[in-house]
Backbone as CSV, one residue per row, in Angstrom:
resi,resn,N_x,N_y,N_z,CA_x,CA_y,CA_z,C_x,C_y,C_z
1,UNK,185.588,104.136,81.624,186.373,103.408,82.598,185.489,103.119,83.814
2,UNK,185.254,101.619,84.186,184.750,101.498,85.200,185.304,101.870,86.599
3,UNK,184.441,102.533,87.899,185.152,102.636,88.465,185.589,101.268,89.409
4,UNK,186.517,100.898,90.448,186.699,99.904,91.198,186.004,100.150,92.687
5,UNK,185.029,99.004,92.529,184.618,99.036,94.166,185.654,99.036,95.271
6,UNK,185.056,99.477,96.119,185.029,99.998,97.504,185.473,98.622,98.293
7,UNK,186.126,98.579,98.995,186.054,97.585,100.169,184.869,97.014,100.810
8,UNK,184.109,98.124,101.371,182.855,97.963,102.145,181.648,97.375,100.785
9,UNK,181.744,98.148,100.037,180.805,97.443,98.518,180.477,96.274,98.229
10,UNK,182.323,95.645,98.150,182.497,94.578,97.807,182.893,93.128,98.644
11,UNK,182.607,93.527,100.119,182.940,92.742,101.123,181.469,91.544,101.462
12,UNK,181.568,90.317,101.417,181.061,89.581,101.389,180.396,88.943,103.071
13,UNK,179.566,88.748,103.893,179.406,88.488,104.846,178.651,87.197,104.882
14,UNK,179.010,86.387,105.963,178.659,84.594,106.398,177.519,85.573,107.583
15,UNK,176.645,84.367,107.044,175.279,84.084,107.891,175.745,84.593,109.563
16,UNK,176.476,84.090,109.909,176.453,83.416,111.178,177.637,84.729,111.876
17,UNK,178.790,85.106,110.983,179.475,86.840,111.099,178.916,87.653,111.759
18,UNK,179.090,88.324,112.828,178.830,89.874,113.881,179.252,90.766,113.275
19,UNK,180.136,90.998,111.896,180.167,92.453,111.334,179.044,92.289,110.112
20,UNK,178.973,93.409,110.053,178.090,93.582,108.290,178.776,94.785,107.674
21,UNK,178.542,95.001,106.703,178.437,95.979,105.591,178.327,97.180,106.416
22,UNK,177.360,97.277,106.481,177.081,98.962,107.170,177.695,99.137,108.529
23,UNK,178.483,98.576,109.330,179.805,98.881,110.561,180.756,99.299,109.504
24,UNK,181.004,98.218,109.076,182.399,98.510,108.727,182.136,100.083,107.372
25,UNK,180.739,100.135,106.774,180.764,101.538,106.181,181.003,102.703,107.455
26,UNK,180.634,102.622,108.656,180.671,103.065,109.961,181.929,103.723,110.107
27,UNK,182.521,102.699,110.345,184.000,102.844,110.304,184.918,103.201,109.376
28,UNK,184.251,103.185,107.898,185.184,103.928,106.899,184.616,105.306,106.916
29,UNK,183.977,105.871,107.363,183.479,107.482,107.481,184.257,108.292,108.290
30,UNK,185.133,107.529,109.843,185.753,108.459,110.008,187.472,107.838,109.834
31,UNK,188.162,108.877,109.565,189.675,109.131,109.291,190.329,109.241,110.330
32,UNK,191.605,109.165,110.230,192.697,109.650,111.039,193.460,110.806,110.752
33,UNK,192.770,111.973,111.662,193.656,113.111,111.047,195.051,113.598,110.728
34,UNK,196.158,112.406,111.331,196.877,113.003,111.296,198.299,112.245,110.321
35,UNK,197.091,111.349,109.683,197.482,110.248,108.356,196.682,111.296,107.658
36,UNK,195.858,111.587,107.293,195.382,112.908,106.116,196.522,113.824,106.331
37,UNK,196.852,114.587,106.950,197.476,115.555,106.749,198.642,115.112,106.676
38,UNK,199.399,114.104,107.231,201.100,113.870,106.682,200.921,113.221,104.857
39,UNK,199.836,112.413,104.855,199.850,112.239,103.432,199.463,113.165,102.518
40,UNK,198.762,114.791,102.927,198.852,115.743,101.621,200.239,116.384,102.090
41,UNK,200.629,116.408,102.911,202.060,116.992,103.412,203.096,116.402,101.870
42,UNK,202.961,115.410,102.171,203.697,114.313,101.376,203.371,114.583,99.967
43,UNK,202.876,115.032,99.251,201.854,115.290,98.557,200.715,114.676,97.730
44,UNK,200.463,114.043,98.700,199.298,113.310,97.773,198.111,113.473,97.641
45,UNK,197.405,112.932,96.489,196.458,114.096,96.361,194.888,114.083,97.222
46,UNK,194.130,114.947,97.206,193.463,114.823,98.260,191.962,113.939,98.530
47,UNK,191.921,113.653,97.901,191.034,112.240,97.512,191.432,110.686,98.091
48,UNK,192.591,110.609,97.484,193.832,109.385,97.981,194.082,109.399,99.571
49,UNK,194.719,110.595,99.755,194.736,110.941,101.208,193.522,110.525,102.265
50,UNK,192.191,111.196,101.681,191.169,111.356,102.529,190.876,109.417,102.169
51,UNK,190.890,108.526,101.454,190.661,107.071,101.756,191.540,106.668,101.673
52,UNK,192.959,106.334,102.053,193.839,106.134,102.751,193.731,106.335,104.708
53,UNK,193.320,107.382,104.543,193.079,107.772,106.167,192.471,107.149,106.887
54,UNK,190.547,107.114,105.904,189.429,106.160,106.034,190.251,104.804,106.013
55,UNK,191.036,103.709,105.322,191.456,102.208,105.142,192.313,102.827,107.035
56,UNK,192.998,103.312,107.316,193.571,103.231,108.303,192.910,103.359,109.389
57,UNK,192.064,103.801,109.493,191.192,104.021,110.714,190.337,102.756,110.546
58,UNK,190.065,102.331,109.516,188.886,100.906,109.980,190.292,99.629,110.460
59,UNK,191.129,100.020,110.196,192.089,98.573,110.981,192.258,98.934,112.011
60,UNK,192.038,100.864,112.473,192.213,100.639,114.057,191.131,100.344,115.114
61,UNK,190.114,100.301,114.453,189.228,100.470,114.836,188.885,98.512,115.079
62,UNK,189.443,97.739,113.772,189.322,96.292,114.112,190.711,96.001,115.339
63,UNK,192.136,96.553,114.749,192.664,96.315,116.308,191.914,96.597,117.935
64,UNK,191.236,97.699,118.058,190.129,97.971,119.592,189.863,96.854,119.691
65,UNK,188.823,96.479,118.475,187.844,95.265,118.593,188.751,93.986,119.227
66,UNK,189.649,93.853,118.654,190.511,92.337,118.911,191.061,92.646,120.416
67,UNK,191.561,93.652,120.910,191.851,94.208,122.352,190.585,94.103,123.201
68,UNK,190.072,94.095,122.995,188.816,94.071,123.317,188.401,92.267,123.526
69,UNK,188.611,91.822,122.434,188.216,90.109,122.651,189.267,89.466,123.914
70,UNK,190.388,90.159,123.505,191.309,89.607,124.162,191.368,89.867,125.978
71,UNK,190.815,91.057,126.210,190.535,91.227,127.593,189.547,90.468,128.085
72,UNK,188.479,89.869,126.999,187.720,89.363,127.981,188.193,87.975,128.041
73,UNK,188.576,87.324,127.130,189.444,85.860,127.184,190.263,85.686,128.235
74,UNK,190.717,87.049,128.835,192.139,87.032,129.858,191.303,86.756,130.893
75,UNK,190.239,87.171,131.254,189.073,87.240,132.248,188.613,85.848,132.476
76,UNK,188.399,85.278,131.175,187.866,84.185,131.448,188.454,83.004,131.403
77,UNK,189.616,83.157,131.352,190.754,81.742,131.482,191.180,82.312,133.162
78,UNK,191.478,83.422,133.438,191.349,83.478,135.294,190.217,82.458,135.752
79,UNK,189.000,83.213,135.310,187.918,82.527,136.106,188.112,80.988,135.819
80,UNK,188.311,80.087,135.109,188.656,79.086,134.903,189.500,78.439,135.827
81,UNK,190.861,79.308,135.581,191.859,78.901,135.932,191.636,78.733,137.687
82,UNK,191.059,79.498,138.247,190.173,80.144,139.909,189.766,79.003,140.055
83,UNK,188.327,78.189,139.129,187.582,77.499,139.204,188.550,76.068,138.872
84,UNK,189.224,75.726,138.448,189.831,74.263,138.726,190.725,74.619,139.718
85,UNK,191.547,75.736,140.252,192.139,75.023,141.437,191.477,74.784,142.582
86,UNK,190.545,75.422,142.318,189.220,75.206,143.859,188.615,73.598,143.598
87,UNK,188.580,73.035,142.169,187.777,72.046,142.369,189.201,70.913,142.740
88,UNK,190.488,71.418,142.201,191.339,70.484,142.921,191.162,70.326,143.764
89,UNK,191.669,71.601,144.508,191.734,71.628,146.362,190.538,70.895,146.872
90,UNK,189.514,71.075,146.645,188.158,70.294,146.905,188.794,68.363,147.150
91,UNK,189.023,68.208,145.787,189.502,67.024,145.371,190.319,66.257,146.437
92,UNK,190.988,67.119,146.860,192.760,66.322,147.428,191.945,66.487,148.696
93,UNK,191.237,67.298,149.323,191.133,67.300,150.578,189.854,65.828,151.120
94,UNK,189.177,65.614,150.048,188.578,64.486,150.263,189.504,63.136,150.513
């Protein structure tokens, strides 16, 4: 029986992409402890558990990332937003 690749294995990356292969292996190394332990609680077994934990922690780890994009976008539609009403005001006062 073959086994089935991995996420990170089998994940494909564009030229021009800021993640690779080896982050996101990064990020499947560590778990969420407290998704391991409600899922052997639960009883499942401990293999399943321990990459289950790993798949949950790399989406939290891409939610940061997107919190992260998003603060600086908020930043930079201010500065924008700063920068055309000044070039209005500029405008009207001529």
């Amino acid at each position: 029986m073959s086994e089935r690749p991995t996420l990170a294995a089998s994940w494909t990356v564009a030229p021009n992409d800021c993640h690779t292969v080896e982050s996101e292996r990064a990020a499947m190394a560590t778990m969420i402890s407290e998704v391991y332990d409600a899922l052997k609680s639960a009883g499942a077994p401990e293999e399943q558990a321990r990459k289950a934990a790993e798949v949950v922690a790399g989406y939290e780890n891409r939610f940061a990332r997107i919190d992260d994009n998003l603060t600086l976008l908020k930043w930079m539609v201010g500065f924008n937003l700063a920068a055309s009403v000044g070039i209005i005001m500029l405008l009207l006062r001529l």
